[in-house]
C-alpha positions in Angstrom: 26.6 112.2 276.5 27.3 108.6 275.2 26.2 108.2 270.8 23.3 106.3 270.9 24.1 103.7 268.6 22.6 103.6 264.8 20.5 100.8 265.7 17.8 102.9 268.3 17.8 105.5 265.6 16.4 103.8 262.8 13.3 100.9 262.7 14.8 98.3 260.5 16.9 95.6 262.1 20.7 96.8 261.7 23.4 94.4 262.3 25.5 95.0 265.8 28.8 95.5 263.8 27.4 99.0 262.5 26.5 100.0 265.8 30.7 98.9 267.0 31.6 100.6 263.3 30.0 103.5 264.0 30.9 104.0 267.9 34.2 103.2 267.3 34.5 106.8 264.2 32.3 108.5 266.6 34.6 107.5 270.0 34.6 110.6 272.3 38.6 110.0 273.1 40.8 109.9 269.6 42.8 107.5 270.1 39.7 105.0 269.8 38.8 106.6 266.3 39.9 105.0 263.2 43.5 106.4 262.7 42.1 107.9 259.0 39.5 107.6 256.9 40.8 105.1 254.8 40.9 102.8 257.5 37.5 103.8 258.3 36.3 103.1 254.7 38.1 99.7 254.7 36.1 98.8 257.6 32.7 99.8 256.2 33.6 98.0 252.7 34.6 95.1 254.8 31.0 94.6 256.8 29.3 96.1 253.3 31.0 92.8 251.9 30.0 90.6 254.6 26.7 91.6 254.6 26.1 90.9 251.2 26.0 94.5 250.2 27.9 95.3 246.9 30.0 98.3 248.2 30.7 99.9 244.3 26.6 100.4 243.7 26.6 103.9 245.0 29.5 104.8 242.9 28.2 103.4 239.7 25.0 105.9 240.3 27.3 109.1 240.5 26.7 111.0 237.8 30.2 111.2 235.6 31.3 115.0 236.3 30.7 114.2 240.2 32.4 111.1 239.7 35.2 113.2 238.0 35.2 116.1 240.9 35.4 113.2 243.8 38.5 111.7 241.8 40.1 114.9 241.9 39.3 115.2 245.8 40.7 111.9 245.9 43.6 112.9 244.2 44.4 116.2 246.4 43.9 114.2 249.5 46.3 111.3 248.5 49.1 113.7 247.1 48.4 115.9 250.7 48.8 112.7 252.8 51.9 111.2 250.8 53.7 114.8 251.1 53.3 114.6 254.7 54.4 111.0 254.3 57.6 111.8 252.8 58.5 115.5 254.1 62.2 115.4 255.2 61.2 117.8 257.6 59.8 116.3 261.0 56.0 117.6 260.9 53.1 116.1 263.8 49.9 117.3 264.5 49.0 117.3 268.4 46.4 118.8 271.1 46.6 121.2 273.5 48.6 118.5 275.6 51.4 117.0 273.9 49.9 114.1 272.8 50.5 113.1 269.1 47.8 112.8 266.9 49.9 112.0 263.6 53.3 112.4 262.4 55.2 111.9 259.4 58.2 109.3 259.6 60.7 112.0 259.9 59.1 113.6 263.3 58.9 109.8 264.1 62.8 109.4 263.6 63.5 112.2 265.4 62.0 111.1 268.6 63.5 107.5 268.2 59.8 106.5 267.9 58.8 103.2 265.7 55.7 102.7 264.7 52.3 104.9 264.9 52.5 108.3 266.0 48.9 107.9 267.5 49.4 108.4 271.2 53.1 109.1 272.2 53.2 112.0 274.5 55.9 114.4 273.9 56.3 115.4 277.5 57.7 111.5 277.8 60.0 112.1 274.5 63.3 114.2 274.5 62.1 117.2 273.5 61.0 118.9 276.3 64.5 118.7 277.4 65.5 120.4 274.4 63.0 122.6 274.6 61.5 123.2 278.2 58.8 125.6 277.2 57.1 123.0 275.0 54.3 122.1 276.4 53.3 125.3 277.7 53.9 126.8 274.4 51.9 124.3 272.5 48.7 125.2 275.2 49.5 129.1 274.1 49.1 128.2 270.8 45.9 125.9 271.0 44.3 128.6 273.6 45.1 132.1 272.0 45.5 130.8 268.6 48.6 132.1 267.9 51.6 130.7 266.3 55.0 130.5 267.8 58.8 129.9 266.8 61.7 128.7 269.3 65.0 127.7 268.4 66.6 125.3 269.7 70.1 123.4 269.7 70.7 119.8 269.2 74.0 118.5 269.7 75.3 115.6 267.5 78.1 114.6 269.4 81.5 116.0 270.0 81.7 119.9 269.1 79.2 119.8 266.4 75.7 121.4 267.2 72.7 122.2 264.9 70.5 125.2 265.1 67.0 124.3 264.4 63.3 126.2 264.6 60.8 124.6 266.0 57.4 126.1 264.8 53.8 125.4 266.8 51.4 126.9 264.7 47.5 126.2 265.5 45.5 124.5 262.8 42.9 126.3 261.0 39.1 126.8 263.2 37.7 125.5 260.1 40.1 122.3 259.4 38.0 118.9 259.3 40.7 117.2 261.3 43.4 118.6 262.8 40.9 121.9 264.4 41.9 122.7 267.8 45.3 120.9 267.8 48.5 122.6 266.7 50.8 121.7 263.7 54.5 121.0 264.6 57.3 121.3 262.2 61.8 121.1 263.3 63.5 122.5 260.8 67.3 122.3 260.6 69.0 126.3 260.3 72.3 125.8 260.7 75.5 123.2 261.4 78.5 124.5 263.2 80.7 124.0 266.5 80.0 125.0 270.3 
């Protein structure tokens, strides 16, 4: 069933941007949603803003040890997401499917991909040729929750070939994100010749 919008729900007027705001985070397809919540939050300051709403009075009414336990939230998030960021390992999140949710710019390099992760299908990429029981691993994964490790061998030109595990493992029931899609990290074993 469609989200009513905001607007029906309460009986003050609300402006028509938080009714797109709000049906955009609550899009039934993913790819329509915000690509984070920061981006999410830098849309809502930006309609607080031209509303005339000051977006920093909620804060200034959190009590300081709340204010002190949402920093450190803050914090944990920020040093989660630039880890990810910056992992030399390639690491994506996807559903069932194939299709990328979120990737880390190493995952990104290794499918030749520039830009946003947000979309690319992996049955369209290289590495189901690589690894031809891809997609029907990563729907074993997402369906009987189970994790599952493949090896596979990428060749680097000439005689030289590296061994490398890929790993699908299914996220967490209880993650806020990433529930129902499966976490996929490449990681390099071993260098030699064929």
């Amino acid at each position: 069933e469609p989200v009513p919008p905001p607007s029906s729900r309460v009986s003050e007027p609300l402006d028509e941007r938080a009714d797109a705001l709000v049906a955009r985070a609550t899009a039934k397809d993913p790819a329509q949603r915000h690509p984070d919540v920061a981006a999410f939050m830098y849309e809502l300051r930006a309609l607080m803003s031209m509303l005339g709403m000051d977006p920093t009075a909620r804060r200034r009414a959190i009590a300081p040890e709340a204010a002190r336990e949402r920093a450190a939230l803050d914090h944990r998030a920020k040093a989660a997401a630039e880890l990810f960021a910056a992992a030399p390992l390639p690491m994506a999140a996807c559903d069932a499917a194939g299709r990328v949710r979120v990737a880390n710019a190493a995952f990104l390099d290794f499918l030749g991909v520039a830009g946003d992760a947000a979309g690319v299908q992996l049955r369209d990429s290289a590495l189901p040729e690589l690894y031809p029981e891809l997609l029907a691993d990563l729907a074993a994964a997402a369906t009987a929750r189970r994790p599952t490790k493949r090896v596979i061998y990428l060749h680097e030109g000439g005689d030289r070939v590296v061994e490398a595990a890929v790993l699908l493992s299914p996220a967490p029931s209880t993650a806020e994100v990433t529930a129902g899609e499966v976490h996929l990290v490449i990681h390099p074993l071993r260098a030699g010749e064929r």
